[in-house]
N, C-alpha and C positions, 0 to 999 in steps of 0.2 A: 361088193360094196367097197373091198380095197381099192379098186380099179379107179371107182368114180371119186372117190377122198381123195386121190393122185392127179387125176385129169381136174377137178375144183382146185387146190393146192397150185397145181402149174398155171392153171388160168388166171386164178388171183396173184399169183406172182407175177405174170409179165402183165397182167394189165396192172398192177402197180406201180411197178417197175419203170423208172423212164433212162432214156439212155442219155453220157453224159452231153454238154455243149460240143459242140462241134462247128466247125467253120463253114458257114452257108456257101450256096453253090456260087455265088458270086467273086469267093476267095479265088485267088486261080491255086491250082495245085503244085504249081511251077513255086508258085510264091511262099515258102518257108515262114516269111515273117507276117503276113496276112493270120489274121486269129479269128474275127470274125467279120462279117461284109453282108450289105443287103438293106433291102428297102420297105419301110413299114409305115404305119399310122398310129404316133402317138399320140395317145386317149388327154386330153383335157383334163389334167387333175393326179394324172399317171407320173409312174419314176420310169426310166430305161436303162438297164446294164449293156454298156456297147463290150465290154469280154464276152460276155453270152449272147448279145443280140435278143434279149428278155425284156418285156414291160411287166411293172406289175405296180401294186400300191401301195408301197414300201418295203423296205429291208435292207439289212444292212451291206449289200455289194451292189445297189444300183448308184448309179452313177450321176442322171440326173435326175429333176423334178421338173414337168410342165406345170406349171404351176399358174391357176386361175383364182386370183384375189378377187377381181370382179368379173362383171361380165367387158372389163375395158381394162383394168390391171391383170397384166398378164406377164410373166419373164419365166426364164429355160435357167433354173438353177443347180449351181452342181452342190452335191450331198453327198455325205459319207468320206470326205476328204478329196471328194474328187477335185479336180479344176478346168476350167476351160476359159477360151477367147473367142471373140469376134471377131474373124476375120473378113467379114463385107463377100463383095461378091468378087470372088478370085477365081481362077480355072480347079477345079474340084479334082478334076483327075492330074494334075500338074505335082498336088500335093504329095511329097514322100514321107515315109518313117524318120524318114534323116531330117528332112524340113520340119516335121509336126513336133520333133522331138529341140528344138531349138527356141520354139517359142515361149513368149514369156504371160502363163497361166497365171490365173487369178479364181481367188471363190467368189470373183463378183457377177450375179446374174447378169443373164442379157436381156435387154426389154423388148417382150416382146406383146408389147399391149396392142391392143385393139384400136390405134389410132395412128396420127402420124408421125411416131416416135418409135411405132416396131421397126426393131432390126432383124428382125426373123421375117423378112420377106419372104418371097420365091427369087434363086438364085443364090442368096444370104450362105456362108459357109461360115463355121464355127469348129473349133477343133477341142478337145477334152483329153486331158491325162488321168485316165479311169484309178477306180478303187486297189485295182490290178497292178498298176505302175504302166500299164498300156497305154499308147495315141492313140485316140479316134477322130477321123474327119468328117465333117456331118452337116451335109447339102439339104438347105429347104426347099423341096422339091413344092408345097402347095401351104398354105398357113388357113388358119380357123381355129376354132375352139381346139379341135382335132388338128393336129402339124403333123403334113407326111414330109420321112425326112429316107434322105441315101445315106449308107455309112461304109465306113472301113474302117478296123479297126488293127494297127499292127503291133508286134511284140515292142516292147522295151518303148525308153522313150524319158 
């Protein structure tokens, strides 16, 4: 009976158990200042922590909100202190730590409504100085209810 109280005990532990963030396989390893990196589909109505590379539906270290007022009001707001900019469509992979960390944030949404005033196209880059104190750069890769987006996000900033 010992035996199986041990082997239940160990099972419910690592299946509880989650390990912590870690930098997606996208970070290159070379790259010291890379925290987290990688390409996902945020949910319509969802927040995303780019330190973690986490969506969820609220709490207090994500970073932004997608945010669906209607089915045509629509903007990418930063929450939690976070901040960010719209930077239009610029070379996505040109952007460094050094550059992301120069520019001048704001807690003003970006509009990304359902008509001809979104700026979260496809191409569209946006950068964010997280909950963390961290830059993130962050390519719209497809827009919808659902926005798939690229990110990297690096230390300091």
């Amino acid at each position: 009976m010992m035996m199986r109280t041990s082997a239940l005990v160990a099972f419910v532990a690592v299946a509880l158990w989650s390990p912590p963030a870690t930098a997606h396989a996208d970070c290159s390893p070379s790259d010291s200042a890379c925290v987290t990196s990688g390409s996902t589909v945020l949910k319509g109505t969802y927040t995303f922590d780019f330190d973690t590379g986490t969506q969820g539906s609220r709490g207090p270290n994500f970073d932004v909100w997608w945010e669906q007022k209607t089915a045509v009001l629509r903007d990418i707001a930063p929450i939690n202190g976070a901040q960010i900019v719209n930077l239009g469509s610029v070379n996505f992979d040109s952007l460094t730590p050094e550059t992301l960390s120069t520019l001048a944030y704001s807690t003003t949404p970006i509009d990304g409504n359902n008509d001809a005033s979104n700026k979260l196209v496809p191409g569209d880059v946006f950068a964010v100085k997280t909950t963390d104190h961290n830059v993130a750069k962050v390519l719209v890769v497809d827009y919808g209810y659902d926005l798939s987006i690229k990110w990297t996000t690096y230390r300091g900033g």
